[in-house]
PDB file of N, CA, C and O in Angstrom, chain B, residues numbered from 101:
ATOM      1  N   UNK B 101     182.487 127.570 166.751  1.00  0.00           N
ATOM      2  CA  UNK B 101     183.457 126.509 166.953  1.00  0.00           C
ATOM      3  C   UNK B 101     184.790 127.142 167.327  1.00  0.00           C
ATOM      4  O   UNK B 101     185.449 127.769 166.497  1.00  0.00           O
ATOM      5  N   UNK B 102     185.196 126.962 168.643  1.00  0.00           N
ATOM      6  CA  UNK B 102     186.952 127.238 168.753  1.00  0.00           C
ATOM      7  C   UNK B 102     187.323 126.445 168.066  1.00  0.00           C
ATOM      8  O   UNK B 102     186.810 125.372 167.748  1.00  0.00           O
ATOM      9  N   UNK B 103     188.967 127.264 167.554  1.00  0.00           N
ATOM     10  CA  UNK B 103     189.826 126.917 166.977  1.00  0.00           C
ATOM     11  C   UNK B 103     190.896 127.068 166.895  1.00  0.00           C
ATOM     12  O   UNK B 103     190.920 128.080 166.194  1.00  0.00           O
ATOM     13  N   UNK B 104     192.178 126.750 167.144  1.00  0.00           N
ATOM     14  CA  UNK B 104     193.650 127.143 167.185  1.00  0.00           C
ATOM     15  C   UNK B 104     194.077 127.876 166.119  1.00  0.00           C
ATOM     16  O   UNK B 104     193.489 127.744 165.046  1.00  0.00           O
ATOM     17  N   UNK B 105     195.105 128.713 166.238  1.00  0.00           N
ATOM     18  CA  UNK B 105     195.770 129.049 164.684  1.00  0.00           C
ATOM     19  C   UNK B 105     196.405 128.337 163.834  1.00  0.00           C
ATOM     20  O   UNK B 105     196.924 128.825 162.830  1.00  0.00           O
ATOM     21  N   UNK B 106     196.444 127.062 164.141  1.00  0.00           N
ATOM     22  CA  UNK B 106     197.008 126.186 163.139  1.00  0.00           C
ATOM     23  C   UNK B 106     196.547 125.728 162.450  1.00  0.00           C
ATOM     24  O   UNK B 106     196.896 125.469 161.298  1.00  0.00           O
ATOM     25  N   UNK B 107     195.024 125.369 163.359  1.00  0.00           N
ATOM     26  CA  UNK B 107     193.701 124.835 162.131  1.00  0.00           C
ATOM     27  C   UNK B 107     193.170 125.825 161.352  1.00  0.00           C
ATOM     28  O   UNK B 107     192.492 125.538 160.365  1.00  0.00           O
ATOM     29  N   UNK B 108     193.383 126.912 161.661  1.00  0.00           N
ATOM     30  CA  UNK B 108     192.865 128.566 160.773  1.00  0.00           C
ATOM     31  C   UNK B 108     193.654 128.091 159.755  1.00  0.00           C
ATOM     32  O   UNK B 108     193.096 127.732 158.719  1.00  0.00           O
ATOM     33  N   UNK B 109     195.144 128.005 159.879  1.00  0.00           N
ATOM     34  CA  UNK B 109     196.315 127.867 158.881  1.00  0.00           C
ATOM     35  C   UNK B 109     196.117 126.557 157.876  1.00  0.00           C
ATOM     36  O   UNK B 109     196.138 126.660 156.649  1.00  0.00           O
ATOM     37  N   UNK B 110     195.902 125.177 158.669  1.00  0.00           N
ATOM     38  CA  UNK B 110     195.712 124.098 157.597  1.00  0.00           C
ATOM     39  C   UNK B 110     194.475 124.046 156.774  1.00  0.00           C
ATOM     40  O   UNK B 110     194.356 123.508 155.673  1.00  0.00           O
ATOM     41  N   UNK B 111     193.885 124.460 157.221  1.00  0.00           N
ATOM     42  CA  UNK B 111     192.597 124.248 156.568  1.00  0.00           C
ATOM     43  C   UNK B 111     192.142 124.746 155.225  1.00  0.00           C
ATOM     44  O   UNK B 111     191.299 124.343 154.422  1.00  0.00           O
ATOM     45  N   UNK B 112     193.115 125.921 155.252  1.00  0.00           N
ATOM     46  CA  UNK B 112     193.430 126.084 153.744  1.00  0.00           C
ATOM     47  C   UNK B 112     193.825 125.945 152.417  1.00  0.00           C
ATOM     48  O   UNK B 112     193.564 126.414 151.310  1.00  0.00           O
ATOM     49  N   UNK B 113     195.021 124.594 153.283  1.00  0.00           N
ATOM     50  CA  UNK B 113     194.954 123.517 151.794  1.00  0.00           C
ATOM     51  C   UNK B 113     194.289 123.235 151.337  1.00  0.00           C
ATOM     52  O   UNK B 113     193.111 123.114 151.673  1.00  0.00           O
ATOM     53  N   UNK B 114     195.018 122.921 149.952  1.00  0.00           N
ATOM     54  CA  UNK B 114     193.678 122.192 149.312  1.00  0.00           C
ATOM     55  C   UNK B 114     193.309 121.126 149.311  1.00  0.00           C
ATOM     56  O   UNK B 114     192.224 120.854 148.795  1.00  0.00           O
ATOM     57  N   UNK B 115     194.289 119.947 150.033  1.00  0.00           N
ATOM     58  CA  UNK B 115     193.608 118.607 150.626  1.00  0.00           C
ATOM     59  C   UNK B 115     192.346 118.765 151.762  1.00  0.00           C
ATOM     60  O   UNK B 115     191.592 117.871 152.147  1.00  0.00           O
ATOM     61  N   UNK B 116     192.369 120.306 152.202  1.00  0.00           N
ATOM     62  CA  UNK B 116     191.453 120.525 153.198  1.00  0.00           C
ATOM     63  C   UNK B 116     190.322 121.010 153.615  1.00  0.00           C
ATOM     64  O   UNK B 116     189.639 120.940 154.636  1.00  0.00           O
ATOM     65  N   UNK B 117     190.254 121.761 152.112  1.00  0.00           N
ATOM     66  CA  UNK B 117     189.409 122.810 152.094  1.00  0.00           C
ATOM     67  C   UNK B 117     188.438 122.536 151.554  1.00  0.00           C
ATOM     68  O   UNK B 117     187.983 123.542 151.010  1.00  0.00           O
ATOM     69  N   UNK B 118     187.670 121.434 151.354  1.00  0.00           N
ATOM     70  CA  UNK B 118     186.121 120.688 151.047  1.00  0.00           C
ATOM     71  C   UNK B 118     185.986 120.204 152.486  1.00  0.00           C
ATOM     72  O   UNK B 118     184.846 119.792 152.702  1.00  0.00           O
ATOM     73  N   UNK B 119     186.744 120.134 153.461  1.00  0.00           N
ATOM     74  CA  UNK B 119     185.987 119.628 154.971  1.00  0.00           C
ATOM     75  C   UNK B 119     185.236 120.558 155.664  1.00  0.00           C
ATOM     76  O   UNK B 119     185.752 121.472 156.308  1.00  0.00           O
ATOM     77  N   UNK B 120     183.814 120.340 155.551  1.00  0.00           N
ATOM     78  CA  UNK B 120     182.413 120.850 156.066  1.00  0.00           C
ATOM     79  C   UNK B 120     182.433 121.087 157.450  1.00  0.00           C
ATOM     80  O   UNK B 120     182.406 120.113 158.202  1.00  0.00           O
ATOM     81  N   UNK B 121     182.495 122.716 158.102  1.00  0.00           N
ATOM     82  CA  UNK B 121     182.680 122.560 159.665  1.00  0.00           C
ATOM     83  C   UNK B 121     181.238 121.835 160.047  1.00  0.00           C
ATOM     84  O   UNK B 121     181.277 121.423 161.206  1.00  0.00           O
ATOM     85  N   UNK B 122     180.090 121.593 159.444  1.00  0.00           N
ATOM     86  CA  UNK B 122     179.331 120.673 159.805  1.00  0.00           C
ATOM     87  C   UNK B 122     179.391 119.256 159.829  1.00  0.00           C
ATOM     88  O   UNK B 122     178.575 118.611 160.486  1.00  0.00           O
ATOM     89  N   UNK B 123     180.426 118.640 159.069  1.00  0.00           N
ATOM     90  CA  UNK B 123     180.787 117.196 159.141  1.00  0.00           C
ATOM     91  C   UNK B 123     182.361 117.300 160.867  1.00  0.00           C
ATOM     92  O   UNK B 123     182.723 116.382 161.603  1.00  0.00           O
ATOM     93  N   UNK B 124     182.804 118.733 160.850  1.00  0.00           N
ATOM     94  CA  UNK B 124     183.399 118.548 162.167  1.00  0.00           C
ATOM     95  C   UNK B 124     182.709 118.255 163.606  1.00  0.00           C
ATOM     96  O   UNK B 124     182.864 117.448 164.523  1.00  0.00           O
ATOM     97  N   UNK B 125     181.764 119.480 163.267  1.00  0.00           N
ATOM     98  CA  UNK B 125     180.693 119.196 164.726  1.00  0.00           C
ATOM     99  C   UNK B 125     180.052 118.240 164.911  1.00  0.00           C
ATOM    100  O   UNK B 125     179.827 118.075 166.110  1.00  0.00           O
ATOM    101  N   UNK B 126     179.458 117.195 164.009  1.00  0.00           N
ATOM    102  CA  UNK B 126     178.896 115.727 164.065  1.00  0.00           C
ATOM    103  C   UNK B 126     179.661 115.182 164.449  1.00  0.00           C
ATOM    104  O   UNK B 126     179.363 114.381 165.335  1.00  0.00           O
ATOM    105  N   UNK B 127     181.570 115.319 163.879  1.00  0.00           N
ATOM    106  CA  UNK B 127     182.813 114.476 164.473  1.00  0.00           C
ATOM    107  C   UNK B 127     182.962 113.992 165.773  1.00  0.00           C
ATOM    108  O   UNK B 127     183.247 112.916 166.298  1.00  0.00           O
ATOM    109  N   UNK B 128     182.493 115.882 166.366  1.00  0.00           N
ATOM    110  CA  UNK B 128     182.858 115.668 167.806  1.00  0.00           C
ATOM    111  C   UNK B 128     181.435 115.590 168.793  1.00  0.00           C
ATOM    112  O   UNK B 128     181.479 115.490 170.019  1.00  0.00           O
ATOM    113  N   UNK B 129     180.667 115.632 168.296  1.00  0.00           N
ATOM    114  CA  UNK B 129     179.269 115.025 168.996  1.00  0.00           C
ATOM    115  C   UNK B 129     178.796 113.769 169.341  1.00  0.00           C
ATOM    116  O   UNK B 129     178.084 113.387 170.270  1.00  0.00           O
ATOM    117  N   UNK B 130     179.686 112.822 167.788  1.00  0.00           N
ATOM    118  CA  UNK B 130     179.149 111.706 167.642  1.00  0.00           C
ATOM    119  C   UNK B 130     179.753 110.919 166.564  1.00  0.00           C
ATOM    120  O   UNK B 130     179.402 110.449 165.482  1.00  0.00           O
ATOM    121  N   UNK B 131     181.251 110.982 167.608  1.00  0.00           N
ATOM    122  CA  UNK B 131     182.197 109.933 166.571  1.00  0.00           C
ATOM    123  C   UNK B 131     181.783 108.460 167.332  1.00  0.00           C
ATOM    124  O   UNK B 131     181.055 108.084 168.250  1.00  0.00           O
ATOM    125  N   UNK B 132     182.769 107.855 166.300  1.00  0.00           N
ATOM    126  CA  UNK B 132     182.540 106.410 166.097  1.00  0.00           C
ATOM    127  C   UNK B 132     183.613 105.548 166.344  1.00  0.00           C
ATOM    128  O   UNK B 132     183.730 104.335 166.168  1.00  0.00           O
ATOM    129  N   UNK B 133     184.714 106.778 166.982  1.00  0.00           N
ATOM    130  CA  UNK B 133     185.793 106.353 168.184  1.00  0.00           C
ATOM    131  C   UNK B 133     186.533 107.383 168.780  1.00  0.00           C
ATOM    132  O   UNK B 133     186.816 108.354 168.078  1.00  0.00           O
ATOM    133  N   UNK B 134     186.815 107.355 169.689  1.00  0.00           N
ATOM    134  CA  UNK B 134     187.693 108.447 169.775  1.00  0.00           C
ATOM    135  C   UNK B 134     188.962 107.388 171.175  1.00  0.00           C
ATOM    136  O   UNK B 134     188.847 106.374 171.863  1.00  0.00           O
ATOM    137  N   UNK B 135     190.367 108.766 170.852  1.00  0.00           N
ATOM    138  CA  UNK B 135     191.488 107.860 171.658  1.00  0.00           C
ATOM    139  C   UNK B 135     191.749 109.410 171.888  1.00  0.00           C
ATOM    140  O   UNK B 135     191.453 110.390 171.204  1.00  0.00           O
ATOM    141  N   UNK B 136     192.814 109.191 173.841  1.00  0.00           N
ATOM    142  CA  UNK B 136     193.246 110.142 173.946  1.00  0.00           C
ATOM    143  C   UNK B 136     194.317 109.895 173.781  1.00  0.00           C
ATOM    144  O   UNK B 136     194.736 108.751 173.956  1.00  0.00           O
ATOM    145  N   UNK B 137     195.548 111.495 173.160  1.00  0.00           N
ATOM    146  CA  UNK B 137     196.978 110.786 172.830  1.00  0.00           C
ATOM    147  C   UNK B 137     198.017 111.295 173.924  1.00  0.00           C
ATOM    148  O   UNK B 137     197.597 112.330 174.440  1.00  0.00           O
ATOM    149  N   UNK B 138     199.421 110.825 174.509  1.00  0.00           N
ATOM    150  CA  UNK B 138     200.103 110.794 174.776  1.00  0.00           C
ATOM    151  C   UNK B 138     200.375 112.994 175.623  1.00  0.00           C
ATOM    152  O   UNK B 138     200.807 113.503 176.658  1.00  0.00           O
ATOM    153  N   UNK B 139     199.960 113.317 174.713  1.00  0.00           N
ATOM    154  CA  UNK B 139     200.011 114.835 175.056  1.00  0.00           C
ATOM    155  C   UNK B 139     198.427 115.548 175.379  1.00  0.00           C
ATOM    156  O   UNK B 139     198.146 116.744 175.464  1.00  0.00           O
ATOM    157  N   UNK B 140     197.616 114.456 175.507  1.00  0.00           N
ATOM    158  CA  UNK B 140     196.286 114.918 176.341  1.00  0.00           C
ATOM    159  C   UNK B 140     195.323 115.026 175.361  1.00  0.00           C
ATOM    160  O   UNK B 140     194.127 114.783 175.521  1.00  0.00           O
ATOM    161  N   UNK B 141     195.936 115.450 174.188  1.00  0.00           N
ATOM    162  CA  UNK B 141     194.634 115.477 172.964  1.00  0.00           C
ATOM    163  C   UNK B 141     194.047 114.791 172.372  1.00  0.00           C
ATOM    164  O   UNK B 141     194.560 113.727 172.026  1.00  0.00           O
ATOM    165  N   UNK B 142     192.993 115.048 172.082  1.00  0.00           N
ATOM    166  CA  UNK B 142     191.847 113.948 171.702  1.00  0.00           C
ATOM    167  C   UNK B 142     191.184 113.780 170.727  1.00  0.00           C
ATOM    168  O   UNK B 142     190.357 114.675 170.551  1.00  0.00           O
ATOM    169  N   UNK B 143     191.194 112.775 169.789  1.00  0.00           N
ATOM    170  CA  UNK B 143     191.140 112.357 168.763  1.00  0.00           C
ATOM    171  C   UNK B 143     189.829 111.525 168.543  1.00  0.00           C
ATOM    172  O   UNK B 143     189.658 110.465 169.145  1.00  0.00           O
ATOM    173  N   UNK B 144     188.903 112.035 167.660  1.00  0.00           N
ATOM    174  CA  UNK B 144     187.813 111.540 167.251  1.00  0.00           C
ATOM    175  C   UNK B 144     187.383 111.235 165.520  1.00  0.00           C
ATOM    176  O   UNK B 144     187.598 112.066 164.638  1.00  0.00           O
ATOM    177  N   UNK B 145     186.996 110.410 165.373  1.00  0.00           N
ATOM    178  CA  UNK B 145     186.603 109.556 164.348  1.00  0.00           C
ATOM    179  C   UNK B 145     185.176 109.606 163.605  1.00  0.00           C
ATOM    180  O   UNK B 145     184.246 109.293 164.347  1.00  0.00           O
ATOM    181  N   UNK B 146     184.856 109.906 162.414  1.00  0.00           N
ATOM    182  CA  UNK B 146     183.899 109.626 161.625  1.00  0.00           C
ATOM    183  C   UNK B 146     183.708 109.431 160.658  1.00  0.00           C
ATOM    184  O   UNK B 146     184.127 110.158 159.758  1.00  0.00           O
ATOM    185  N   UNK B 147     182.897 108.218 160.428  1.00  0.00           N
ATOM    186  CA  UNK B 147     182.529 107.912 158.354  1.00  0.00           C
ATOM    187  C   UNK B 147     181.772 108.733 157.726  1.00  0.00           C
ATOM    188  O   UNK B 147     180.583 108.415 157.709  1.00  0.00           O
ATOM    189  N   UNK B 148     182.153 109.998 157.030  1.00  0.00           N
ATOM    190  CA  UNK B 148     181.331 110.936 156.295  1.00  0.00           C
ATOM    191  C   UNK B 148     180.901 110.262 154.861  1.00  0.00           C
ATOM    192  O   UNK B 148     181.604 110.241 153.851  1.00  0.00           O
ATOM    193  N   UNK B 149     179.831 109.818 154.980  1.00  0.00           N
ATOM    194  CA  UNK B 149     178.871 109.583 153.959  1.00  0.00           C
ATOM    195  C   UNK B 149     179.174 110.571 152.215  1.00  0.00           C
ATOM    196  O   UNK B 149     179.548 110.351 151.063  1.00  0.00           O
ATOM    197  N   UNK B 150     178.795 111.469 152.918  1.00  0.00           N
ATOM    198  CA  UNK B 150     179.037 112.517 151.736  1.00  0.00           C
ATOM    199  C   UNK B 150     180.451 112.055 150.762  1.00  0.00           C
ATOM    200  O   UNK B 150     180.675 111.762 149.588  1.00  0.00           O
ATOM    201  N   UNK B 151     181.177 112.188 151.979  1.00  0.00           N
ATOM    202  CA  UNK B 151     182.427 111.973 151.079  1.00  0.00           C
ATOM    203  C   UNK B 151     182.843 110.749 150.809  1.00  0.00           C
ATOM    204  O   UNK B 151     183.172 110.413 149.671  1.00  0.00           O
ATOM    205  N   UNK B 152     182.875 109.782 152.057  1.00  0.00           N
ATOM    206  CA  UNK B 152     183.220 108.519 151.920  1.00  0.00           C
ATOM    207  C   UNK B 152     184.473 108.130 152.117  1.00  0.00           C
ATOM    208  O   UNK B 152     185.124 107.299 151.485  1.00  0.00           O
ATOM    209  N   UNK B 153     184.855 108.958 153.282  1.00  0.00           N
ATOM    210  CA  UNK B 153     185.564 108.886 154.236  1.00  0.00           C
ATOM    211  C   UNK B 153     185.558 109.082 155.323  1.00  0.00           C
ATOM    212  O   UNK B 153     184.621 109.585 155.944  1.00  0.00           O
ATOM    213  N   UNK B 154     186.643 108.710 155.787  1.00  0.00           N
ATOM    214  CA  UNK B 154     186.799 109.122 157.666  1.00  0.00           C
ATOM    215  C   UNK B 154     187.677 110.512 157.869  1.00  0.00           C
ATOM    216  O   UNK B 154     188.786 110.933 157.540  1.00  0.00           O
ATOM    217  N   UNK B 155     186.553 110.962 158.587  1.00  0.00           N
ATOM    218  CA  UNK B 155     187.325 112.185 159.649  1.00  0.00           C
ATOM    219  C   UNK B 155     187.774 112.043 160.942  1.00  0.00           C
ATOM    220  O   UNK B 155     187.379 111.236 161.784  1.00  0.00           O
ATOM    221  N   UNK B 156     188.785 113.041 161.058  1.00  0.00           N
ATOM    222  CA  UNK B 156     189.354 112.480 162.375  1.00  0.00           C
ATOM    223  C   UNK B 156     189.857 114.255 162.305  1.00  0.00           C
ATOM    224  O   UNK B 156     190.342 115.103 161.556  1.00  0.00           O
ATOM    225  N   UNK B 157     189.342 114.038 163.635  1.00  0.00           N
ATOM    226  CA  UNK B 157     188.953 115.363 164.380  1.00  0.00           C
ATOM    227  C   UNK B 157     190.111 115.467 165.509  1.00  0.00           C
ATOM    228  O   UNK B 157     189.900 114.664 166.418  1.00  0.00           O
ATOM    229  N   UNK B 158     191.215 116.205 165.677  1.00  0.00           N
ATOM    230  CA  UNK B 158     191.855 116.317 167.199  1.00  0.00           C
ATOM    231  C   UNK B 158     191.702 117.718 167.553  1.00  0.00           C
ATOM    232  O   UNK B 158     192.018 118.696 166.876  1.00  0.00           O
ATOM    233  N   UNK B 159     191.121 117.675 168.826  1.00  0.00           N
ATOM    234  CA  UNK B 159     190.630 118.575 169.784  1.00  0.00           C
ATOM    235  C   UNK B 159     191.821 118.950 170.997  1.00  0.00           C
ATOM    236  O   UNK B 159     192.585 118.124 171.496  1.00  0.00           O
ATOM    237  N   UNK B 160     191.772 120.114 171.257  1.00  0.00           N
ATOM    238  CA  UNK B 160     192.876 120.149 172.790  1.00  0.00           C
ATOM    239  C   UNK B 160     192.402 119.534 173.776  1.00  0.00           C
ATOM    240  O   UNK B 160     191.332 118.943 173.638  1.00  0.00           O
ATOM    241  N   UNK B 161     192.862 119.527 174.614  1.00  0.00           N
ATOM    242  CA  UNK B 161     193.085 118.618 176.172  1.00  0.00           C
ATOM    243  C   UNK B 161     191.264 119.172 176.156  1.00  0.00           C
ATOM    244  O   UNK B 161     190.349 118.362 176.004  1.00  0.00           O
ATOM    245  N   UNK B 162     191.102 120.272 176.293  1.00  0.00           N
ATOM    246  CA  UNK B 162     189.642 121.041 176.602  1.00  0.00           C
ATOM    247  C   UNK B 162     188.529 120.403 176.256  1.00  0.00           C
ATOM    248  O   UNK B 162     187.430 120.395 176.810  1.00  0.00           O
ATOM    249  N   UNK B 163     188.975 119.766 175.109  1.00  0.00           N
ATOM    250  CA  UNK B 163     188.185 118.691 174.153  1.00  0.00           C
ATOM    251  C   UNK B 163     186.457 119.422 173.410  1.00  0.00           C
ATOM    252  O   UNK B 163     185.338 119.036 173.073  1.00  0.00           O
ATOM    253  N   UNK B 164     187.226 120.581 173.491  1.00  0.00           N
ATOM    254  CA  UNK B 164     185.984 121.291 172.160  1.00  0.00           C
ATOM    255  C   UNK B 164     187.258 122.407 171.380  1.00  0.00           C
ATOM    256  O   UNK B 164     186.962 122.978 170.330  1.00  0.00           O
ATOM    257  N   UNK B 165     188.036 122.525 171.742  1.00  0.00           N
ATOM    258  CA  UNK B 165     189.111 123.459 170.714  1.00  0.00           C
ATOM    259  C   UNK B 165     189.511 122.503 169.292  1.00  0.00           C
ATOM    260  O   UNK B 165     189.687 121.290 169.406  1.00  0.00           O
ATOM    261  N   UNK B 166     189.601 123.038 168.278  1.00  0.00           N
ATOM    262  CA  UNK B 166     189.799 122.105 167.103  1.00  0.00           C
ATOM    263  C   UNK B 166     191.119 122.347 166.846  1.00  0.00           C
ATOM    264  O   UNK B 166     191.388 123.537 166.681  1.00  0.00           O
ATOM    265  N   UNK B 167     192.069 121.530 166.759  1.00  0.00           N
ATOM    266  CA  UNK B 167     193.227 121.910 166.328  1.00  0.00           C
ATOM    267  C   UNK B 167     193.748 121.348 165.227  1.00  0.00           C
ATOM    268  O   UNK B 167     194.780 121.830 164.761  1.00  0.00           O
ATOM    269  N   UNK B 168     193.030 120.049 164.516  1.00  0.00           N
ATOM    270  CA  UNK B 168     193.307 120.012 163.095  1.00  0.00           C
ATOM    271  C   UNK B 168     192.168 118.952 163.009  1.00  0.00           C
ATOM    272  O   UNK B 168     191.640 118.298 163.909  1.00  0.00           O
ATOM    273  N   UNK B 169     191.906 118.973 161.458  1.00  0.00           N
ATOM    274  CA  UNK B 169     190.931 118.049 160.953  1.00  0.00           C
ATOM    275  C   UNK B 169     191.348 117.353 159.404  1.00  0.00           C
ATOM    276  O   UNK B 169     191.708 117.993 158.416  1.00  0.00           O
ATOM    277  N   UNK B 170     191.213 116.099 159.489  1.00  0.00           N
ATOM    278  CA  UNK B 170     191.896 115.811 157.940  1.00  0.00           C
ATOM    279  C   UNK B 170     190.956 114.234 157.825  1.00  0.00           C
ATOM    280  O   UNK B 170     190.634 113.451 158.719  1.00  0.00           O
ATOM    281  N   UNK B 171     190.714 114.197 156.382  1.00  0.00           N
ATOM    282  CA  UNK B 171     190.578 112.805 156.167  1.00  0.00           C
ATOM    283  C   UNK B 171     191.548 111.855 156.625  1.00  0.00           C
ATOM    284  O   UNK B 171     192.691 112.242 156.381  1.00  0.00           O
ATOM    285  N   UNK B 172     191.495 110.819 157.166  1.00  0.00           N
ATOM    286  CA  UNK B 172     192.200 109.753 158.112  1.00  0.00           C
ATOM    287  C   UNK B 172     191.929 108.589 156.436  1.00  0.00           C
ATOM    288  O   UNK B 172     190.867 108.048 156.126  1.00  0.00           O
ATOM    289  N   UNK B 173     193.654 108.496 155.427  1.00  0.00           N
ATOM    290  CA  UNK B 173     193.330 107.163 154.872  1.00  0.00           C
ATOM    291  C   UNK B 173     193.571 106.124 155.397  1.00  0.00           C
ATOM    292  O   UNK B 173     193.199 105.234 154.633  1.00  0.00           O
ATOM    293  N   UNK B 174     194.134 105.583 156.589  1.00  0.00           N
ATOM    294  CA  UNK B 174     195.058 104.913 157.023  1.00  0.00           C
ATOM    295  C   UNK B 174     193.798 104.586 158.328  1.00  0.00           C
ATOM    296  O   UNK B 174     194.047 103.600 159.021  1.00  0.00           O
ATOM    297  N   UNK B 175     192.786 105.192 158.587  1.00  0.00           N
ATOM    298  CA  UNK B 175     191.410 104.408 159.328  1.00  0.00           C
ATOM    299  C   UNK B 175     190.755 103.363 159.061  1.00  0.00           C
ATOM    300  O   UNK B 175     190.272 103.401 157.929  1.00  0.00           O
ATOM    301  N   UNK B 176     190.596 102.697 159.476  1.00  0.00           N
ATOM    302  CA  UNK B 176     189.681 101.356 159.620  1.00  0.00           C
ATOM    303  C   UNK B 176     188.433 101.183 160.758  1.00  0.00           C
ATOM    304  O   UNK B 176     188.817 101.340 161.917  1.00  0.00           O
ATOM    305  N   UNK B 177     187.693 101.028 160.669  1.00  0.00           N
ATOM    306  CA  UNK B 177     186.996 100.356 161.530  1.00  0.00           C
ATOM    307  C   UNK B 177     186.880  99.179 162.214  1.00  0.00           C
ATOM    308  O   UNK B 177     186.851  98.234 161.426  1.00  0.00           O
ATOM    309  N   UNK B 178     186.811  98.895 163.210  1.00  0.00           N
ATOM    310  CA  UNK B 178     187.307  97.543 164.407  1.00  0.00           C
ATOM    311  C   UNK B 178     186.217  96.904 164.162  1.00  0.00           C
ATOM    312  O   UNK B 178     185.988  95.835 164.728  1.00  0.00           O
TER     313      UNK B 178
END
């Protein structure tokens, strides 16, 4: 999985550091929305079971580089 140095860097919190790079790669295989934002990057969505939440995955413009990953509380589904 590419990855930026920032996601090397966040991911080490500890709000962060139970997120499964296998619940990332399902993110971006086979989210359940994704939006592109304002600066090209792209933002994808998933309900992780396990946890019982949503991930939300933003990728660079390239749209396989990971540049951060966090539970999304503030997600809903349409």
């Amino acid at each position: 999985m590419k990855n930026t140095q920032y996601f090397l860097f966040v991911k080490q919190r500890p709000d962060r550091e139970g997120i499964k790079e296998e619940w990332i790669l399902d993110t971006i295989s086979n989210p359940s929305k994704t939006a592109r934002q304002s600066d090209g990057r792209i933002r994808k969505w998933k309900y992780i079971e396990e946890a019982g939440k949503y991930l939300r995955v933003i990728l660079l413009e390239d749209g396989e580089t990971v540049h951060n990953a966090f539970f999304d509380r503030s997600h809903k589904e349409e």
